[in-house]
HTML snippet that shows the backbone in 3Dmol.js (N, CA, C, O; Angstrom):
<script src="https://3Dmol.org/build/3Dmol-min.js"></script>
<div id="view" style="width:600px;height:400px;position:relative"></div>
<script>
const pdb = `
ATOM      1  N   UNK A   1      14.791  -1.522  11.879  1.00  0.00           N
ATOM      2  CA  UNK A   1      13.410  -1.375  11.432  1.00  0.00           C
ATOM      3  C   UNK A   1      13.126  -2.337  10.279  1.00  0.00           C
ATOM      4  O   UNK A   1      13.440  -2.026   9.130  1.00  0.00           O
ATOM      5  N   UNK A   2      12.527  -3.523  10.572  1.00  0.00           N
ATOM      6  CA  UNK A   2      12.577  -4.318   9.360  1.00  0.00           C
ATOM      7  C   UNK A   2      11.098  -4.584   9.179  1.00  0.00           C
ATOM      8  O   UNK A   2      10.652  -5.149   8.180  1.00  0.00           O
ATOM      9  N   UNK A   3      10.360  -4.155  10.183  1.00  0.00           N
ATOM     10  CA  UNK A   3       8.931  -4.626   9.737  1.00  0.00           C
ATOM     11  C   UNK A   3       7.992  -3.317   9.519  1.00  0.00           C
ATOM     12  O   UNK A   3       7.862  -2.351  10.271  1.00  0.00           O
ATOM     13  N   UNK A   4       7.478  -3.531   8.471  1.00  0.00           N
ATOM     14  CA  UNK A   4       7.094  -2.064   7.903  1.00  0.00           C
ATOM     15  C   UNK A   4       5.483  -2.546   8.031  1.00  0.00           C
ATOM     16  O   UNK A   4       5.022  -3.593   7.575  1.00  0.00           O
ATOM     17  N   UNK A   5       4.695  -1.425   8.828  1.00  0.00           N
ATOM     18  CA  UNK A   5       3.171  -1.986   8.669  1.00  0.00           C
ATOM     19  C   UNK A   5       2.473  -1.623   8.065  1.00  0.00           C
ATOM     20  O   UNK A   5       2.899  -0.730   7.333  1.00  0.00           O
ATOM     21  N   UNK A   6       1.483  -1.859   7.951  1.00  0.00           N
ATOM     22  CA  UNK A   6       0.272  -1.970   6.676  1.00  0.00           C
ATOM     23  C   UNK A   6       0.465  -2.312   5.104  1.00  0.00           C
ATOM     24  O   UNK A   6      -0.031  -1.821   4.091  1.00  0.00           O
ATOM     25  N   UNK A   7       1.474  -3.448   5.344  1.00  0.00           N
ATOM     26  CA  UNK A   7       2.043  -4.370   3.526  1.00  0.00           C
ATOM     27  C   UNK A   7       0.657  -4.592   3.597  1.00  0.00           C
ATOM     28  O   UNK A   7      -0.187  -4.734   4.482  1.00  0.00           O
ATOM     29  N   UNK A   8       0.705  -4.574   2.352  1.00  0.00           N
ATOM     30  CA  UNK A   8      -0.504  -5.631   1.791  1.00  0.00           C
ATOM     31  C   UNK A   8      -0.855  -6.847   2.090  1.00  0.00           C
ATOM     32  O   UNK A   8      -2.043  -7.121   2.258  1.00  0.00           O
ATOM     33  N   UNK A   9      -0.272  -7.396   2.157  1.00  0.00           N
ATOM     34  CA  UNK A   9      -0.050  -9.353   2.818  1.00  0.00           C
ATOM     35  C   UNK A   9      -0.661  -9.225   4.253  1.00  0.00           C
ATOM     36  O   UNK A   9      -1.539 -10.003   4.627  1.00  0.00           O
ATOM     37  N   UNK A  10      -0.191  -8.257   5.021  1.00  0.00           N
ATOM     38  CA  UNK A  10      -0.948  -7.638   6.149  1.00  0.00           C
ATOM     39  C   UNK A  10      -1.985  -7.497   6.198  1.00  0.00           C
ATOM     40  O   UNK A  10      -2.612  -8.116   7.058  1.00  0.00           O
ATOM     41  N   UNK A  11      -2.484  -6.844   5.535  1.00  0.00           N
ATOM     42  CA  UNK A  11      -3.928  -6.449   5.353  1.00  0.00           C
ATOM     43  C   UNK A  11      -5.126  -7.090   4.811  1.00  0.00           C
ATOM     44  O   UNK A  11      -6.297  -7.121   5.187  1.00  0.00           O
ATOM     45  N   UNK A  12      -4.399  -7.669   3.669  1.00  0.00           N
ATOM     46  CA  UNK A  12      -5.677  -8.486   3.070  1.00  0.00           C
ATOM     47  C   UNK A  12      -4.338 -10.120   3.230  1.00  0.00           C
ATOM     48  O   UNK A  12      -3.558 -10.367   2.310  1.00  0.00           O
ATOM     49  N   UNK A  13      -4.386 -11.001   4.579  1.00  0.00           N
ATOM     50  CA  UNK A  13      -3.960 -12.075   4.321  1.00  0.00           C
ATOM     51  C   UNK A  13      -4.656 -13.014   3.614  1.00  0.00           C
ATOM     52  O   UNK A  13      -4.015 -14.006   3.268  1.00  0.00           O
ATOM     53  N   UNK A  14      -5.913 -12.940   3.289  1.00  0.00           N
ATOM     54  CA  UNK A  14      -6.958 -14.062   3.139  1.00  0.00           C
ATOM     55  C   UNK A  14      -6.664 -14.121   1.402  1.00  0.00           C
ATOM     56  O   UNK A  14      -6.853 -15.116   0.704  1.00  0.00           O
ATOM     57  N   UNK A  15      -6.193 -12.879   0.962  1.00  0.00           N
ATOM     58  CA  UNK A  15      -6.228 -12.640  -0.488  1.00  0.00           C
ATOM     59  C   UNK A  15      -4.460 -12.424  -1.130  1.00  0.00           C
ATOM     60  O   UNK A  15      -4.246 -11.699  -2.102  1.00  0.00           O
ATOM     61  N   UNK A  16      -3.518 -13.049  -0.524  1.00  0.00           N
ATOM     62  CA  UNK A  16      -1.995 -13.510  -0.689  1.00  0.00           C
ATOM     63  C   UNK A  16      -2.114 -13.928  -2.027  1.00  0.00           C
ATOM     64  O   UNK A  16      -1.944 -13.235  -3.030  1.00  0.00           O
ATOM     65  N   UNK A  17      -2.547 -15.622  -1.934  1.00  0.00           N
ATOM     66  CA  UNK A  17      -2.554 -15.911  -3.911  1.00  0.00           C
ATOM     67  C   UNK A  17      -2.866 -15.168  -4.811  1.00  0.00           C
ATOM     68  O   UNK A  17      -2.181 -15.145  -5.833  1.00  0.00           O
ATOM     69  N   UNK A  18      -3.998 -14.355  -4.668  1.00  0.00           N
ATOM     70  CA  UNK A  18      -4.910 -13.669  -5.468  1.00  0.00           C
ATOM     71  C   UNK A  18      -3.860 -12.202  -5.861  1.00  0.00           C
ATOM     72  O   UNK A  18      -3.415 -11.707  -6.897  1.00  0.00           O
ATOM     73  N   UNK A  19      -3.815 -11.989  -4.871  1.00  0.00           N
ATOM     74  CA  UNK A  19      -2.545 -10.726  -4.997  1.00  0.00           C
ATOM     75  C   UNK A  19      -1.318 -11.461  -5.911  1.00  0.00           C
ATOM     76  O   UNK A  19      -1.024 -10.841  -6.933  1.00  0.00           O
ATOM     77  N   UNK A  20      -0.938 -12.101  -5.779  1.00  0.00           N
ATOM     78  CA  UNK A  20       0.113 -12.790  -6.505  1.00  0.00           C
ATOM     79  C   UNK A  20      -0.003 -12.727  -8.319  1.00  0.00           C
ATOM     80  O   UNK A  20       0.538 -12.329  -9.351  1.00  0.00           O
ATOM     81  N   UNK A  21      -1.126 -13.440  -7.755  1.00  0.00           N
ATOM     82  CA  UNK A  21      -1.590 -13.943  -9.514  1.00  0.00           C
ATOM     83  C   UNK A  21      -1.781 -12.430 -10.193  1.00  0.00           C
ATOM     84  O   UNK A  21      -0.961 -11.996 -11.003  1.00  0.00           O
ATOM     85  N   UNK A  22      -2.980 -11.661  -9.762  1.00  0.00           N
ATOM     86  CA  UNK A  22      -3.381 -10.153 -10.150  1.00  0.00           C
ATOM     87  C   UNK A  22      -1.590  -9.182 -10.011  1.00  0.00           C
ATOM     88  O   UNK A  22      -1.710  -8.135 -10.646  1.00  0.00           O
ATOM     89  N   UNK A  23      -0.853  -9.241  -9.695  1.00  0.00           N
ATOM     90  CA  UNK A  23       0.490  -8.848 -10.197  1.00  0.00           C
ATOM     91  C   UNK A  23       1.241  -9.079 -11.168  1.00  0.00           C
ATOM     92  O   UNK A  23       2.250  -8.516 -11.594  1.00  0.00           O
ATOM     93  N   UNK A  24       0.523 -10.176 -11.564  1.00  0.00           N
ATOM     94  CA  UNK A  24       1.254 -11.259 -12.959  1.00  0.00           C
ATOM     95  C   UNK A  24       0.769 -11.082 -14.060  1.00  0.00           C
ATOM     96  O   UNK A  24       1.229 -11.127 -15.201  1.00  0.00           O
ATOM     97  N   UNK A  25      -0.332 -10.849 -13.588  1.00  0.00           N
ATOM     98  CA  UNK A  25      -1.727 -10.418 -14.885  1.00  0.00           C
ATOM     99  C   UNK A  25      -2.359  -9.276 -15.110  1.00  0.00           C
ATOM    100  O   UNK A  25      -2.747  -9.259 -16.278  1.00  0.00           O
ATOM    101  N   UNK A  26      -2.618  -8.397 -14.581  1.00  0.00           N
ATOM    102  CA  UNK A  26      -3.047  -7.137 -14.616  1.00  0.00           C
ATOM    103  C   UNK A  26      -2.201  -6.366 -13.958  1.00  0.00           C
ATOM    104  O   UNK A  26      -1.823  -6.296 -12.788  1.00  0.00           O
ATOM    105  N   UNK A  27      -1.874  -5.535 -15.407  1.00  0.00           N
ATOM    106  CA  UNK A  27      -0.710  -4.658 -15.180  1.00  0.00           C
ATOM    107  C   UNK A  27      -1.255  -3.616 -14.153  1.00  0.00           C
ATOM    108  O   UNK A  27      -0.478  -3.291 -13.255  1.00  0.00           O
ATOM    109  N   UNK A  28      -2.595  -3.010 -14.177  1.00  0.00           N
ATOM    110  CA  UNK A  28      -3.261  -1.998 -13.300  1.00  0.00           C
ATOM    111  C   UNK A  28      -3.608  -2.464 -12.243  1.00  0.00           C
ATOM    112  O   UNK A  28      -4.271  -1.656 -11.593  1.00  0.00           O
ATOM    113  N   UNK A  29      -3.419  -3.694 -11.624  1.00  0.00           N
ATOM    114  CA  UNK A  29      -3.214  -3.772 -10.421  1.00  0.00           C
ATOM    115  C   UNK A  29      -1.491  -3.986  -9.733  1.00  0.00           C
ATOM    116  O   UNK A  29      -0.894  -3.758  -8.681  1.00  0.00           O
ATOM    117  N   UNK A  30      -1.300  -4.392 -10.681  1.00  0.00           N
ATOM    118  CA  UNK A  30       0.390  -4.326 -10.722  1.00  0.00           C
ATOM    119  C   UNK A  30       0.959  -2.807 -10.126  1.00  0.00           C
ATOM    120  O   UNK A  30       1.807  -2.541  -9.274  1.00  0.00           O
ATOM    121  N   UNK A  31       0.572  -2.430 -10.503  1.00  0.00           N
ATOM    122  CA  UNK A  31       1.006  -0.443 -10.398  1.00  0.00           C
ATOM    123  C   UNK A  31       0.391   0.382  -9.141  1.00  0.00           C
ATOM    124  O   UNK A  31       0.737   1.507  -8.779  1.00  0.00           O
ATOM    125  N   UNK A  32      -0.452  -0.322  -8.651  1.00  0.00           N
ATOM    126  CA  UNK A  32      -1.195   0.289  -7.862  1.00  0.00           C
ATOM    127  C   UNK A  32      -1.048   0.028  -6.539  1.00  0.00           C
ATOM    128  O   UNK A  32      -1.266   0.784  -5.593  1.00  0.00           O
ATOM    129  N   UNK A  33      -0.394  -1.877  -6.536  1.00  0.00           N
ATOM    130  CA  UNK A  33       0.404  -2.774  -5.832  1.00  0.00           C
ATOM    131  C   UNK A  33       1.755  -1.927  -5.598  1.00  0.00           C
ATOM    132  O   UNK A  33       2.258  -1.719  -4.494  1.00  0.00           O
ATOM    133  N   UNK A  34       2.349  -1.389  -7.082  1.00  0.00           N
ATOM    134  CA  UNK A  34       3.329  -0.732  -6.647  1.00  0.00           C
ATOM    135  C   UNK A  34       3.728   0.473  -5.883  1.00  0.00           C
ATOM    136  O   UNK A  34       4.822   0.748  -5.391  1.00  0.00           O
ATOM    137  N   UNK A  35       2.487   1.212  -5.886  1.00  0.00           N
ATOM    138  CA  UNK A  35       2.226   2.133  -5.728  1.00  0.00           C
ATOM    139  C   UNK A  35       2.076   2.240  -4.198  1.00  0.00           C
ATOM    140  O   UNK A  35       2.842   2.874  -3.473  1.00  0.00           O
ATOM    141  N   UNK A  36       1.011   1.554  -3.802  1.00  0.00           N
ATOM    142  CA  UNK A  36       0.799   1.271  -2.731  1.00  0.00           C
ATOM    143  C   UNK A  36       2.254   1.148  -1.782  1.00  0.00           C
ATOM    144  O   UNK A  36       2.446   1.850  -0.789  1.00  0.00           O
ATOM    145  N   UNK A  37       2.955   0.407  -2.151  1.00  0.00           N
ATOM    146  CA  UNK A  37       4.314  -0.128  -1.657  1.00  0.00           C
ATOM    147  C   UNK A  37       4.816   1.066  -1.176  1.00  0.00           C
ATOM    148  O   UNK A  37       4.953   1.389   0.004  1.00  0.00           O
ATOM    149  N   UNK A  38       5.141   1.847  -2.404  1.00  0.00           N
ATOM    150  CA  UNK A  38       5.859   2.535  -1.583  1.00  0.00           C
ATOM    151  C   UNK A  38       5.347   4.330  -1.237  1.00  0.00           C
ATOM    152  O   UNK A  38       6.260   5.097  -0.932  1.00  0.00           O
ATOM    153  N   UNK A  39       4.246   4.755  -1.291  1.00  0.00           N
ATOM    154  CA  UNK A  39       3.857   5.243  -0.496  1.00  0.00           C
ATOM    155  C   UNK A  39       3.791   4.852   0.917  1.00  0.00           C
ATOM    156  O   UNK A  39       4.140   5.639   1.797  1.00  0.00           O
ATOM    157  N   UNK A  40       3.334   3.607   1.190  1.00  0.00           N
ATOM    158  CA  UNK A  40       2.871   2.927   2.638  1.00  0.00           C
ATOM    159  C   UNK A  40       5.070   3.396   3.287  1.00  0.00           C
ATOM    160  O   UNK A  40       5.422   3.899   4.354  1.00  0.00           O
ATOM    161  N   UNK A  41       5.742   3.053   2.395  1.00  0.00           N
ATOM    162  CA  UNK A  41       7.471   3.076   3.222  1.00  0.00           C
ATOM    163  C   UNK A  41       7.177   4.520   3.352  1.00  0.00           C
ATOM    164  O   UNK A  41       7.377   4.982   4.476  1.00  0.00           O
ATOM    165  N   UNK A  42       6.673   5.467   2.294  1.00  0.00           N
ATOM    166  CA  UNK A  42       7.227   6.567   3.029  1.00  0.00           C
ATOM    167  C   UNK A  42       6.788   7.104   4.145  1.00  0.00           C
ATOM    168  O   UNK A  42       7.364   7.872   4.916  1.00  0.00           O
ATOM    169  N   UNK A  43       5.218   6.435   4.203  1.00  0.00           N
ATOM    170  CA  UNK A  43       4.469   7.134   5.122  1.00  0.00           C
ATOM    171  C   UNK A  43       5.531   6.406   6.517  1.00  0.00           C
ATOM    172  O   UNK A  43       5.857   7.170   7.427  1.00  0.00           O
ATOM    173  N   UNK A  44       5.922   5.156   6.551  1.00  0.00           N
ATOM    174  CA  UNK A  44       6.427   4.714   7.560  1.00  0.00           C
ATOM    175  C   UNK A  44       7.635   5.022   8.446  1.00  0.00           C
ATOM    176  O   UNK A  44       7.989   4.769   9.597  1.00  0.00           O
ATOM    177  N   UNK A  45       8.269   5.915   7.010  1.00  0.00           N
ATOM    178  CA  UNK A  45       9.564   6.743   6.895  1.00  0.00           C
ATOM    179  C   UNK A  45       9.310   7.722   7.880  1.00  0.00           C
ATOM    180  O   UNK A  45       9.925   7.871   8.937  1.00  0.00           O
ATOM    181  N   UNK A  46       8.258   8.445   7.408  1.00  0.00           N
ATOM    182  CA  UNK A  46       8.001   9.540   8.166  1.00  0.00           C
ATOM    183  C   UNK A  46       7.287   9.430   9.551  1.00  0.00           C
ATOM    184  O   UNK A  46       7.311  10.444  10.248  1.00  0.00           O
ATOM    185  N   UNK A  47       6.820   8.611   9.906  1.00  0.00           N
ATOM    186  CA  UNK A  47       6.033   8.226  11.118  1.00  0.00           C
ATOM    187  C   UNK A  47       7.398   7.830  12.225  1.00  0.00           C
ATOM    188  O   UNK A  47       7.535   8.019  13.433  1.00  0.00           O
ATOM    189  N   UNK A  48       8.354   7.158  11.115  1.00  0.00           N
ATOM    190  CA  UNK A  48       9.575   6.399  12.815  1.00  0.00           C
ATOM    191  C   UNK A  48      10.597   7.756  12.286  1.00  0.00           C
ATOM    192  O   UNK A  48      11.803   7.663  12.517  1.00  0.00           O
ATOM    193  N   UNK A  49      10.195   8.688  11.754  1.00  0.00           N
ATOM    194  CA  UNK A  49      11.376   9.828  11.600  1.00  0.00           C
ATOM    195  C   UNK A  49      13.026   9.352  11.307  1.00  0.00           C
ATOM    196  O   UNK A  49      14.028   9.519  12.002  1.00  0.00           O
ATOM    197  N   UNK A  50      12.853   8.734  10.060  1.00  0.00           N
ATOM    198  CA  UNK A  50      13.865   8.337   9.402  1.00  0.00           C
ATOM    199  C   UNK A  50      14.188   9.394   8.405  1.00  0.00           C
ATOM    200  O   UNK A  50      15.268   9.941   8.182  1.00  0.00           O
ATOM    201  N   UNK A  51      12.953   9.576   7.819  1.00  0.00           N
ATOM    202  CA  UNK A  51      12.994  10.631   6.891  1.00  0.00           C
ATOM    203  C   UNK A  51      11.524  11.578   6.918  1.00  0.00           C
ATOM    204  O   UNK A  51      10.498  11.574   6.239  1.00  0.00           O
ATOM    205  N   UNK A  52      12.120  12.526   8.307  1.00  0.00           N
ATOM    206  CA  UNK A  52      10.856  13.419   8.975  1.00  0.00           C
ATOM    207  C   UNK A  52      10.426  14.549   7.729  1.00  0.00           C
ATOM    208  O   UNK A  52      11.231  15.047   6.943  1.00  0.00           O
ATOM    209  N   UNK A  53       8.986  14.806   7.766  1.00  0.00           N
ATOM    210  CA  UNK A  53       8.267  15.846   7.014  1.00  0.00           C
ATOM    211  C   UNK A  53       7.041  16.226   7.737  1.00  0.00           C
ATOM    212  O   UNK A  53       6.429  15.649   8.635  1.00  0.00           O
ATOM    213  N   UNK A  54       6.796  17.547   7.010  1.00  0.00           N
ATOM    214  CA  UNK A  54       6.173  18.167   7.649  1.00  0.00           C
ATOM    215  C   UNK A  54       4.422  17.154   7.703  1.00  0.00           C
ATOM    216  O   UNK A  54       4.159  16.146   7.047  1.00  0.00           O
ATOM    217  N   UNK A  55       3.504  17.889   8.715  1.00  0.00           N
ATOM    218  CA  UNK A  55       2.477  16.799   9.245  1.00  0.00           C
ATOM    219  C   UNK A  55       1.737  17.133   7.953  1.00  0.00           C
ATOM    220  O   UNK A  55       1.150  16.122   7.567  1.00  0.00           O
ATOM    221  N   UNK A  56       1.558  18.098   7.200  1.00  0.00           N
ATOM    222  CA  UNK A  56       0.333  17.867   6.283  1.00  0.00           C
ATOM    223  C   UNK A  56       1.101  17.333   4.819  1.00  0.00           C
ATOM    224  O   UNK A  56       0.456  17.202   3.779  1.00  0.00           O
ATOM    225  N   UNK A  57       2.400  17.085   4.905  1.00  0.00           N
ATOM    226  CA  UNK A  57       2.462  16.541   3.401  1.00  0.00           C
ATOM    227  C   UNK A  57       2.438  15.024   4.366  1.00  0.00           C
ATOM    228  O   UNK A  57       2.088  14.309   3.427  1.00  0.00           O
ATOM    229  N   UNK A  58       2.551  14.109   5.469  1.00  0.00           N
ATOM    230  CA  UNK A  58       2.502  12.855   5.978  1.00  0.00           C
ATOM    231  C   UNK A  58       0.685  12.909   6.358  1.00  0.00           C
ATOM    232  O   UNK A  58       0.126  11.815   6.439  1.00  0.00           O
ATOM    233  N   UNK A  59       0.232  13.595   6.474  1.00  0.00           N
ATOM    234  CA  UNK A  59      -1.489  13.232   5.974  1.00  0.00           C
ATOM    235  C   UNK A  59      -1.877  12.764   5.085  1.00  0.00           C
ATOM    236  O   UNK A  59      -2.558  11.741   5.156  1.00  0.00           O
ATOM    237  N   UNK A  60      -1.448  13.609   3.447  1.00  0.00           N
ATOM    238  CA  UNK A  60      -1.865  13.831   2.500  1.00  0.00           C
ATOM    239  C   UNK A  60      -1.075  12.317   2.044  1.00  0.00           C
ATOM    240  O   UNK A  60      -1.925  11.609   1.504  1.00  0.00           O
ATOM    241  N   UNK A  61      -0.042  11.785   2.085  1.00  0.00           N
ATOM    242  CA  UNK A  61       0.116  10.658   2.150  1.00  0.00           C
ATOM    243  C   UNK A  61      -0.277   9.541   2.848  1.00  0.00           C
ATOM    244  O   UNK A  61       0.167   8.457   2.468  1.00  0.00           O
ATOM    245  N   UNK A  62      -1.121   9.590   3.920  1.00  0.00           N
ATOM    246  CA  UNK A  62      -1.917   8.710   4.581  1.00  0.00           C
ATOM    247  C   UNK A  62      -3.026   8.852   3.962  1.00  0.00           C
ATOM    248  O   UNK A  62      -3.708   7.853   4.188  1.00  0.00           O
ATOM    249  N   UNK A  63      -3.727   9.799   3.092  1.00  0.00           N
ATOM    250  CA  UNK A  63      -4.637   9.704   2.489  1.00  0.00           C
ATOM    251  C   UNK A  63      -4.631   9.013   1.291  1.00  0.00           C
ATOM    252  O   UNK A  63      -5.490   8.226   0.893  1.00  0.00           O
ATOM    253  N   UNK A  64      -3.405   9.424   0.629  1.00  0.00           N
ATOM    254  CA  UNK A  64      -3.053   8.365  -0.476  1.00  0.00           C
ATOM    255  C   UNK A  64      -3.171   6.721  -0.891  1.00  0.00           C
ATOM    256  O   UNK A  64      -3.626   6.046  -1.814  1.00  0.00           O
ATOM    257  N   UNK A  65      -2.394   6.505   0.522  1.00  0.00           N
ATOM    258  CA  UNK A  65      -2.461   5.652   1.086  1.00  0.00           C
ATOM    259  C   UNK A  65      -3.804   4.659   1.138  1.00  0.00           C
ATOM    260  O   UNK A  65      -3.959   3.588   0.552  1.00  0.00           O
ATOM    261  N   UNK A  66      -4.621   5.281   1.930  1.00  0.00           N
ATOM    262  CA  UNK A  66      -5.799   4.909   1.934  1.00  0.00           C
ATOM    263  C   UNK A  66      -6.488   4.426   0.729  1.00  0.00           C
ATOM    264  O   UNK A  66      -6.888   3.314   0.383  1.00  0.00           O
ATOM    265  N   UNK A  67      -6.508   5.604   0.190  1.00  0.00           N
ATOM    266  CA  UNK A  67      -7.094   5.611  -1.411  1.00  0.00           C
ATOM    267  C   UNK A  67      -6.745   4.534  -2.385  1.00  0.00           C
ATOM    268  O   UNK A  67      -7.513   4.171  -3.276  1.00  0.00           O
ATOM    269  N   UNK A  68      -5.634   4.069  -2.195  1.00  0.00           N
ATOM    270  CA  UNK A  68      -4.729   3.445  -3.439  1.00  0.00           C
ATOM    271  C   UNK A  68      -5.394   2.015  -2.578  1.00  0.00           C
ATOM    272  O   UNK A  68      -5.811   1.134  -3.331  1.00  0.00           O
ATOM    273  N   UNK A  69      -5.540   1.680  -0.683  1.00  0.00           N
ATOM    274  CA  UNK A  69      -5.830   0.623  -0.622  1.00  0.00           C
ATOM    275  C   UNK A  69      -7.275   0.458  -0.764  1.00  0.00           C
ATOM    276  O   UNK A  69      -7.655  -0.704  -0.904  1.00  0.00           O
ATOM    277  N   UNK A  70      -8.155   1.375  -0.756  1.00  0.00           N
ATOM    278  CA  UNK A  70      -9.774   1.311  -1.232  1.00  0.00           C
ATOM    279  C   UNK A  70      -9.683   0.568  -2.429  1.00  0.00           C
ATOM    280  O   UNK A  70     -10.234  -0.517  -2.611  1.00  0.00           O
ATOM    281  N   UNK A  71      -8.847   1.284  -3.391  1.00  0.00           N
ATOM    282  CA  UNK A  71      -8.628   0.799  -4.947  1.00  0.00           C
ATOM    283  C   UNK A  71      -8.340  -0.565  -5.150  1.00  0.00           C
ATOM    284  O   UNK A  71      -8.780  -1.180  -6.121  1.00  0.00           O
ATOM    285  N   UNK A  72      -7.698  -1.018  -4.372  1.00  0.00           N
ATOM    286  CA  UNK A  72      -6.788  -2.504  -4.577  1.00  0.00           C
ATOM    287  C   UNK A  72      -8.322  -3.172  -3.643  1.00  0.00           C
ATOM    288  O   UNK A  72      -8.848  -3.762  -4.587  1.00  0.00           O
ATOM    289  N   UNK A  73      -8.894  -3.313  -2.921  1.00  0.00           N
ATOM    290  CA  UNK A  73      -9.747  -3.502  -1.895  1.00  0.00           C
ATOM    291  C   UNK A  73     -10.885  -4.306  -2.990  1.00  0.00           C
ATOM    292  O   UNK A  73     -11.285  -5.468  -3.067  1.00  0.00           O
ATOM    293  N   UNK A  74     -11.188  -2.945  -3.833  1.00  0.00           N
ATOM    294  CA  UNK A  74     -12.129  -2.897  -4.835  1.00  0.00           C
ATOM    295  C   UNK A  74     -12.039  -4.429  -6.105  1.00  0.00           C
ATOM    296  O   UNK A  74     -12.950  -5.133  -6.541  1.00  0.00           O
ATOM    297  N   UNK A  75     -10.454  -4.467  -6.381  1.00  0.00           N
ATOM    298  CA  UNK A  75     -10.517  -5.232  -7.148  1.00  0.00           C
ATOM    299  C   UNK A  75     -10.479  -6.829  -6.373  1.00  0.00           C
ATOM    300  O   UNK A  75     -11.133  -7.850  -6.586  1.00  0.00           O
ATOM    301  N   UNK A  76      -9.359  -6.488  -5.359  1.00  0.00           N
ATOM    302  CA  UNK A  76     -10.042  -8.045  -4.949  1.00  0.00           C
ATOM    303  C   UNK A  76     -11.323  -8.579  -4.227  1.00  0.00           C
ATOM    304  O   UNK A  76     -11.331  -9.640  -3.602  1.00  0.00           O
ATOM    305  N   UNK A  77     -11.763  -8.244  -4.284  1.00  0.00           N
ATOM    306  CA  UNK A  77     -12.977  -8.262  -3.575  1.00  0.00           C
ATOM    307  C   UNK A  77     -14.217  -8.351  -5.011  1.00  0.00           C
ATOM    308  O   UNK A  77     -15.349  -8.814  -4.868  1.00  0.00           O
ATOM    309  N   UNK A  78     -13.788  -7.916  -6.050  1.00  0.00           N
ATOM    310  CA  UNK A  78     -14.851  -8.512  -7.209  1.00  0.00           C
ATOM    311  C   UNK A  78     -14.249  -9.595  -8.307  1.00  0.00           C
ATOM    312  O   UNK A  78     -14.740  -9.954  -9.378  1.00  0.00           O
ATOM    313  N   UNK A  79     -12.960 -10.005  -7.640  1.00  0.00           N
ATOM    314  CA  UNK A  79     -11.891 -10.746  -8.413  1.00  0.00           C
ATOM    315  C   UNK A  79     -12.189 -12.362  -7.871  1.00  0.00           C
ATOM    316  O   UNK A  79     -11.497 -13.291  -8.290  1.00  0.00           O
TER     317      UNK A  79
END
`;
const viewer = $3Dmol.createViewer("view");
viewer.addModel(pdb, "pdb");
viewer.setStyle({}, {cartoon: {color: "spectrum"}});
viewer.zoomTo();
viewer.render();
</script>
């Protein structure tokens, strides 16, 4: 299992540099980048049942999920 989906680089390819730079420089997107990270593994964890859980705590992390990428969405997109 080496390709994990919905990275960031994935999602927003158009915005790679920008992500780069905003990791270097703003610590609050830094964290949120991080954040993102690895919620998105666990959710992925739990989806290929590597590390199975029950369906409403793997919602409530797809919601997270979501949320944290609205957030990141937000900044590049006025960045």
């Amino acid at each position: 299992m080496s390709h994990t989906p919905h990275e960031l680089a994935e999602e927003f390819p158009e915005k790679i540099d920008l992500m780069s730079q905003l990791k270097q420089t703003d610590a609050h997107f830094s964290r949120l980048a991080d954040e993102y990270h690895d919620v998105n593994r666990a959710v992925h964890r739990a989806e290929t049942n590597v590390e199975p859980m029950e369906e409403l705590a793997e919602v409530e992390l797809r919601k997270k999920r979501a949320a944290l990428k609205d957030e990141i969405w937000g900044i590049l997109s006025k960045a």
